[in-house]
C-alpha positions as CSV (number, residue, x, y, z in Angstrom):
1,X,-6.2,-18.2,-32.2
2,X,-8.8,-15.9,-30.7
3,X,-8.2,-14.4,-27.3
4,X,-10.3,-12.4,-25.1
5,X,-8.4,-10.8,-21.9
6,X,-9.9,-9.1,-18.9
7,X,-7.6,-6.5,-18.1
8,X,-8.9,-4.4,-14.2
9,X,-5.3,-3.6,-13.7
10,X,-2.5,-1.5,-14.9
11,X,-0.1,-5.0,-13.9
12,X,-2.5,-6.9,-16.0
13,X,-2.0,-5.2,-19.4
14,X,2.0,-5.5,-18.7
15,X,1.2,-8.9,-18.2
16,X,-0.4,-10.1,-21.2
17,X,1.4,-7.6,-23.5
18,X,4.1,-9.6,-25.1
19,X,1.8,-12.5,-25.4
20,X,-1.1,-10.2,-27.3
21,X,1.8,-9.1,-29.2
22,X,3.0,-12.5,-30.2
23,X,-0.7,-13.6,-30.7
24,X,-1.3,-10.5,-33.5
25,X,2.4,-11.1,-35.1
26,X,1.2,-14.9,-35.6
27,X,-2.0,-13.9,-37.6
28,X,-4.2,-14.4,-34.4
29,X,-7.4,-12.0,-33.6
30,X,-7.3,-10.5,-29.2
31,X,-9.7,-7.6,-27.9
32,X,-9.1,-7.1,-24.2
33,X,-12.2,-5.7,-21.4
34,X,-10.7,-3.0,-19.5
35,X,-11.6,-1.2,-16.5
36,X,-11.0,2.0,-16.1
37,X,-8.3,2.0,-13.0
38,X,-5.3,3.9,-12.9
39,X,-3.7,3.9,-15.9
40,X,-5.0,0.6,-17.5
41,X,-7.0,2.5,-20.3
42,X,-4.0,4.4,-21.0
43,X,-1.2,1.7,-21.4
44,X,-3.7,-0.3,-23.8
45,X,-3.9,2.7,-25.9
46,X,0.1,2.9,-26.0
47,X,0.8,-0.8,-26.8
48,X,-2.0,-0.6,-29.5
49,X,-4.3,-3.5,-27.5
50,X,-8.1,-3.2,-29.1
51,X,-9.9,-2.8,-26.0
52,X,-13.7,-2.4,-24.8
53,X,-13.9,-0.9,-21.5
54,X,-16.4,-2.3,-19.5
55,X,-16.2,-0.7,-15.9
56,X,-15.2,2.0,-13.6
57,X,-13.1,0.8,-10.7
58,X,-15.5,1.3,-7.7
59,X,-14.6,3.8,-4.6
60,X,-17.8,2.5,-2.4
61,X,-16.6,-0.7,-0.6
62,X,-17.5,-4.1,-0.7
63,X,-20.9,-3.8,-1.9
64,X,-20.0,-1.3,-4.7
65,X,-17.1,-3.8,-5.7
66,X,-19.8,-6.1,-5.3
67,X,-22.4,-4.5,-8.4
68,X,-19.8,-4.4,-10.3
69,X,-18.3,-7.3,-10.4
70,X,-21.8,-8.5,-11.5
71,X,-22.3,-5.6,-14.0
72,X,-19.1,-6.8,-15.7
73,X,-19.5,-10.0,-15.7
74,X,-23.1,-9.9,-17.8
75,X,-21.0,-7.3,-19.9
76,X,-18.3,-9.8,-20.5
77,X,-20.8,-12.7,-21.2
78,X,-21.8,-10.4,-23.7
79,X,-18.4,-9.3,-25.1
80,X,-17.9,-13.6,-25.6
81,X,-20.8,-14.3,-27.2
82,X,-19.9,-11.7,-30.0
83,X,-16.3,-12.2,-30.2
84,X,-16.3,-16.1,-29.4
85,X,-13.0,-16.7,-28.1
86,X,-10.5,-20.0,-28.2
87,X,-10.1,-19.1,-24.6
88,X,-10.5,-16.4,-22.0
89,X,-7.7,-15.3,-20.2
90,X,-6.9,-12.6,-17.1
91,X,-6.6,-12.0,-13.3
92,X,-9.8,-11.2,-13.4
93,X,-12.8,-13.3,-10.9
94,X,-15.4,-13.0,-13.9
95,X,-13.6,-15.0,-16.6
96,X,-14.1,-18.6,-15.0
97,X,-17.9,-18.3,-14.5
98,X,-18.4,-16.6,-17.8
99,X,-15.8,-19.6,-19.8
100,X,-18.5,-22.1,-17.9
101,X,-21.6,-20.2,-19.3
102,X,-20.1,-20.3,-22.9
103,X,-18.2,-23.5,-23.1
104,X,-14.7,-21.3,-23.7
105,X,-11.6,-22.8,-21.8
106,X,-10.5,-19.7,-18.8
107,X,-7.1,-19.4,-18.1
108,X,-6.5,-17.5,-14.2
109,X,-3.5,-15.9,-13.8
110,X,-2.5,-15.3,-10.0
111,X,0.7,-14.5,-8.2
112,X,-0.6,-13.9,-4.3
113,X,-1.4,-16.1,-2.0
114,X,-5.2,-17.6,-1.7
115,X,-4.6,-16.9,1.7
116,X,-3.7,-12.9,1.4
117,X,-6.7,-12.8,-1.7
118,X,-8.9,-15.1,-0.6
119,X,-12.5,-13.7,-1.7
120,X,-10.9,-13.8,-5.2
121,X,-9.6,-17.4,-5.0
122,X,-13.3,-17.8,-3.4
123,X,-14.8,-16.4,-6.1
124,X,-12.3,-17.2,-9.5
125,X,-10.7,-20.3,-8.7
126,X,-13.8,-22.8,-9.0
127,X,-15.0,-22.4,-12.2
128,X,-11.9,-21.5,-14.0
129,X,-10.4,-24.0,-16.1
130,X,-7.1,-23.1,-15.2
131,X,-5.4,-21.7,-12.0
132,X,-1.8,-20.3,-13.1
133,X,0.6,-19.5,-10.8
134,X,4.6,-18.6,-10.4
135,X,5.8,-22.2,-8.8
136,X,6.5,-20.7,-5.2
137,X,2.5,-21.2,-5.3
138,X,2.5,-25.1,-6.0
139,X,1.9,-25.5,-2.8
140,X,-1.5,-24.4,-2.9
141,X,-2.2,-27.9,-5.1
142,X,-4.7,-27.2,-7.4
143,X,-4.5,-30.7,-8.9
144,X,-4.5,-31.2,-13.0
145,X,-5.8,-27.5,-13.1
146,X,-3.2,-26.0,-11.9
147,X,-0.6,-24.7,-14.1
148,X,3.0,-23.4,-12.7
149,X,6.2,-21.7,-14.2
150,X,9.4,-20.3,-12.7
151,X,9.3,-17.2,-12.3
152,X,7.0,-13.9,-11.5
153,X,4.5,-11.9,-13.5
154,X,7.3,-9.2,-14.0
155,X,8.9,-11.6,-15.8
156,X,7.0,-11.4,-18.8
157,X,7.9,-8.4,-19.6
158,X,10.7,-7.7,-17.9
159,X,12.6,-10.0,-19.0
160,X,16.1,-9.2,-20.8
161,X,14.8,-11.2,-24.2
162,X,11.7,-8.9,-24.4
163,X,12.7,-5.5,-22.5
164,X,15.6,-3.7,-22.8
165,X,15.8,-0.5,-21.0
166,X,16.4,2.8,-23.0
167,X,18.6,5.5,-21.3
168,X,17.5,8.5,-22.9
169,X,13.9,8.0,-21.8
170,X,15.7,9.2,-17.8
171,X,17.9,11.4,-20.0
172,X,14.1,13.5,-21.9
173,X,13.4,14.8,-18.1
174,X,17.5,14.9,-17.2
175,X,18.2,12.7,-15.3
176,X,22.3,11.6,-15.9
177,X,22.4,8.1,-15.3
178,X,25.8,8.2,-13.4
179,X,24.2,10.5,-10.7
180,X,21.6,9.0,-8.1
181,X,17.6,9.2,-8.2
182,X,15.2,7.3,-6.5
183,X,11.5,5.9,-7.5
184,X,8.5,6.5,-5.1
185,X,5.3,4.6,-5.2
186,X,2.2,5.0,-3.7
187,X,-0.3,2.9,-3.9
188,X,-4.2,3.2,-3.2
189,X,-5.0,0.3,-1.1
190,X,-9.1,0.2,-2.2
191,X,-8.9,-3.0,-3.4
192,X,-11.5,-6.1,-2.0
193,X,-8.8,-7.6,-0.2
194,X,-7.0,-4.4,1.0
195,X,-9.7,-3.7,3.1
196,X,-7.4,-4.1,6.5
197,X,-4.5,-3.4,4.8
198,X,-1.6,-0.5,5.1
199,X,0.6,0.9,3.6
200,X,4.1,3.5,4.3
201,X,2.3,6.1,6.9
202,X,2.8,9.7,5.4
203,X,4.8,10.6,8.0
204,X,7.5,8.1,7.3
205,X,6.9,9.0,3.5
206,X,7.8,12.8,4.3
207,X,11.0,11.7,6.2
208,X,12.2,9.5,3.5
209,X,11.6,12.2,0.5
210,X,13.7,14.6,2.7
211,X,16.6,12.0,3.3
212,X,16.6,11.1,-0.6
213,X,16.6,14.5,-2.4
214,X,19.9,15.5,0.2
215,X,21.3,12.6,-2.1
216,X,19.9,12.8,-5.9
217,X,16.5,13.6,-7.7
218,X,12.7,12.0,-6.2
219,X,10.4,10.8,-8.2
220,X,6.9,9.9,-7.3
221,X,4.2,8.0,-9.0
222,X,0.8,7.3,-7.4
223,X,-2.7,5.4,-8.1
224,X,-4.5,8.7,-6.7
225,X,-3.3,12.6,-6.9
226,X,-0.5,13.0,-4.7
227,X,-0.6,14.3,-1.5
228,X,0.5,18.2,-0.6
229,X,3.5,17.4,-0.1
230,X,4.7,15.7,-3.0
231,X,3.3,17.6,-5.6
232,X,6.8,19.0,-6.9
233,X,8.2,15.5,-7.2
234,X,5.4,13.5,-9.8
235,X,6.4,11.2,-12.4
236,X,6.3,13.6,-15.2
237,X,6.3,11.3,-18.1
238,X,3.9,8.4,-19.6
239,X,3.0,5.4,-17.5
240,X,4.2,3.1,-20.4
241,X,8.1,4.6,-20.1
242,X,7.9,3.8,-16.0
243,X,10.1,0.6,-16.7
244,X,12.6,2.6,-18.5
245,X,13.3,5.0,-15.8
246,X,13.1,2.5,-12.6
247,X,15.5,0.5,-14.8
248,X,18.5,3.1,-14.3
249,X,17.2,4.2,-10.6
250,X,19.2,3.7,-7.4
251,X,16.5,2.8,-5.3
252,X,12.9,2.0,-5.4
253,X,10.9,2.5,-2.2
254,X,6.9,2.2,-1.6
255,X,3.8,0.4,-0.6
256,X,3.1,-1.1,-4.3
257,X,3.9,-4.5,-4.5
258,X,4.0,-4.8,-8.1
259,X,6.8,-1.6,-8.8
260,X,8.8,-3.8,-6.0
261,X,8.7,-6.7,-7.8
262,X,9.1,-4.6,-11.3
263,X,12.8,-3.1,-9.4
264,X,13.6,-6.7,-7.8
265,X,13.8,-8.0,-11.5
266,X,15.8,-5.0,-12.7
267,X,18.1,-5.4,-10.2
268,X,17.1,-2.3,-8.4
269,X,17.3,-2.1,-4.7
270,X,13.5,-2.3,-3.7
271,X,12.3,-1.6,-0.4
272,X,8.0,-2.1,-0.1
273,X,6.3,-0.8,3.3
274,X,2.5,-2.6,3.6
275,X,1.2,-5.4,6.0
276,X,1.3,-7.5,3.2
277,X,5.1,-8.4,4.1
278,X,5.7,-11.8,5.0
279,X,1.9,-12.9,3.6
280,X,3.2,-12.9,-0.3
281,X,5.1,-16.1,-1.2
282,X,6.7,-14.6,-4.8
283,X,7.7,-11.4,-2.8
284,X,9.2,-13.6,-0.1
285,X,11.1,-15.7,-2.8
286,X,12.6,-12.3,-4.2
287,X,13.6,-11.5,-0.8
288,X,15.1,-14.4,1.0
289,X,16.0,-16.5,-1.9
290,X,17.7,-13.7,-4.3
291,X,17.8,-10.5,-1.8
292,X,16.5,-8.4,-4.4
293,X,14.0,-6.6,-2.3
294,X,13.4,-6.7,1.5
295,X,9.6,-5.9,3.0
296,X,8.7,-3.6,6.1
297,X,5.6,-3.2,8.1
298,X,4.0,0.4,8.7
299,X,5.3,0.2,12.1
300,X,8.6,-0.5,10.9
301,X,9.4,2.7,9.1
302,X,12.5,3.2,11.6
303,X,14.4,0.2,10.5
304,X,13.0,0.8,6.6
305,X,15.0,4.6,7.0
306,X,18.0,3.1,8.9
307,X,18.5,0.6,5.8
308,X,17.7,2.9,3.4
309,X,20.4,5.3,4.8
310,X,23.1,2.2,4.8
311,X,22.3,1.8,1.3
312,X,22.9,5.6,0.1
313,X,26.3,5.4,2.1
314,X,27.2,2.2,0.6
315,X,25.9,3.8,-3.1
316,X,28.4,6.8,-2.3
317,X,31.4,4.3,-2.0
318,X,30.3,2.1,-5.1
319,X,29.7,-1.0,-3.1
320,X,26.0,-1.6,-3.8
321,X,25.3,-3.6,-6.9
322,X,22.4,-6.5,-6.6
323,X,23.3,-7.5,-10.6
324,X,24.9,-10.7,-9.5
325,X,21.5,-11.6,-7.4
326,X,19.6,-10.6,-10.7
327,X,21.6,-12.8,-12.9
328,X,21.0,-15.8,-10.4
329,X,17.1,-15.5,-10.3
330,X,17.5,-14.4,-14.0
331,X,18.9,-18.4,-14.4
332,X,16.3,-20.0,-12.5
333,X,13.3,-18.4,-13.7
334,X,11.7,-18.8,-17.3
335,X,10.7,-15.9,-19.6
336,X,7.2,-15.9,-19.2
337,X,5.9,-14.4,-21.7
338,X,7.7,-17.1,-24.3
339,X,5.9,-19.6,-21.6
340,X,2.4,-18.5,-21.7
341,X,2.6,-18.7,-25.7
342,X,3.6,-22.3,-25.5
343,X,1.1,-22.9,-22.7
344,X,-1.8,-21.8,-24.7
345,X,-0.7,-23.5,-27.9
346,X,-0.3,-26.9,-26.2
347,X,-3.6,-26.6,-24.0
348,X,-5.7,-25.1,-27.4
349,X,-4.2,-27.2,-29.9
């Protein structure tokens, strides 16, 4: 089996990671197209992916996002043609027109809404072989195309059979794992289809760092350097042992959707600030369904500090454990990773 991935996204090499993995260990051949944004680059280097980076994540707007979303496409027609794939496989808008072009199968992975990402359903969805989507999205009905599982992107490689969290990764920048610390996350918010969105208002951000480090240690990781304010409180390790930290935390809080989801499927209490709340089905799922994470507005950031304060008081009496509403999405969901292999061999084979 031959596998090309287009990887724009730091969430996008967790993604695919245990599936590469399991595609190498069976004696197949994968090279994934990176961009360089945030840390993408970076976490294919520390899983060992073979990579070709193809683009630069664009700061100019629409039209830059525009070029190069064109640019990379040709690149990746290119990048085909020379590696000749069983199939092309990603998040990514360029890998359905470029499958056509070369007769490859394209596999789209998505977990938001067409309706909160709609120029990339515009764009992606039509000339893909393959939407695939967590099964909160069926509703969408894609027809024969579309391809559901249940469960969340996180899943594949956070699930219990593929990651199990290490305790002296917290313990290398000491951290004990019976006292509290909290994970920040702030996100960027550049993307196409963030282009009217927000996310937690500084303000609120500077009142919540002061409320947490009364109660344990802060740490903050970011897309972008951090702000003035926060300097004293970045992430100080690699972005590939992230997972092992936020694993032990007592509370994640941020704009980034993805960390939410990554703490909701940890069993971490996860609190996300954007005006993407109540737009994201998989999100909603996590929150109404399992309570593993609960969304707030910018204008909100009142009621996100009053619950945030409930919880510490409820942490400081040993009442606050969410493992119970893990282990119940834990038993409805799949592990995904395990699923995409199977996919791929039944749709290839």
């Amino acid at each position: 089996m031959r596998l090309l991935f287009d990887l724009g996204h730091p969430a996008h090499v967790h993604l695919f990671r245990n599936l590469i993995k399991r595609v190498m260990q069976e004696g197949g051949k994968v090279l994934a197209a990176t961009r360089e944004k945030d840390v993408t680059v970076e976490l294919c280097q520390a899983y060992k992916i073979p990579q070709i980076i193809l683009s630069r994540a664009n700061r100019g707007g629409v039209l830059a996002g525009a070029r190069e979303l064109l640019s990379r496409s040709f690149k990746l027609f290119r990048v085909a043609r020379n590696f000749k794939p069983d199939a092309l496989i990603g998040t990514s808008a360029s890998i359905g027109t470029v499958g056509r072009v070369t007769g490859c199968p394209s596999f789209v992975f998505n977990e938001d809404d067409a309706s909160a990402v709609p120029l990339f359903a515009k764009i992606a969805y039509p000339a893909c072989s393959y939407i695939v989507t967590p099964e909160c999205l069926k509703h969408e009905n894609y027809g024969k195309r579309q391809l559901t599982y249940p469960g969340y992107h996180e899943l594949a490689y956070l699930h219990p059979d593929h990651f199990t969290p290490d305790p002296d990764v917290p313990r290398s920048i000491g951290l004990e794992l019976d006292m509290p610390y909290f994970i920040l996350r702030f996100v960027a918010l550049k993307a196409h289809h963030d282009s009217d969105a927000g996310g937690l208002p500084l303000e609120g951000a500077i009142r919540l760092v002061n409320l947490l480090t009364s109660k344990g240690r802060v740490l903050i990781t970011a897309e972008e350097e951090l702000h003035a304010e926060f300097k004293d409180y970045s992430f100080p390790l690699p972005p590939d042992q992230l997972h092992d930290v936020l694993a032990f935390a007592s509370m994640y809080i941020g704009d980034s959707q993805t960390v939410a989801a990554e703490a909701a499927v940890l069993g971490v209490p996860s609190f996300r600030c954007n005006t993407f709340v109540e737009r994201i089905s998989y999100l909603d799922e996590l929150e109404k369904r399992y309570d593993l994470t609960k969304g707030f507005l910018p204008d909100q950031i009142d009621s996100l500090i009053d619950t945030v304060e409930n919880v510490l008081m409820n942490l400081e009496k040993g009442k606050w454990n969410i493992q119970h509403s893990r282990q119940k999405m834990l038993e409805k969901c799949t592990n995904v990773a395990d699923w995409q292999w199977q996919m791929l061999c039944d749709k290839l084979h």
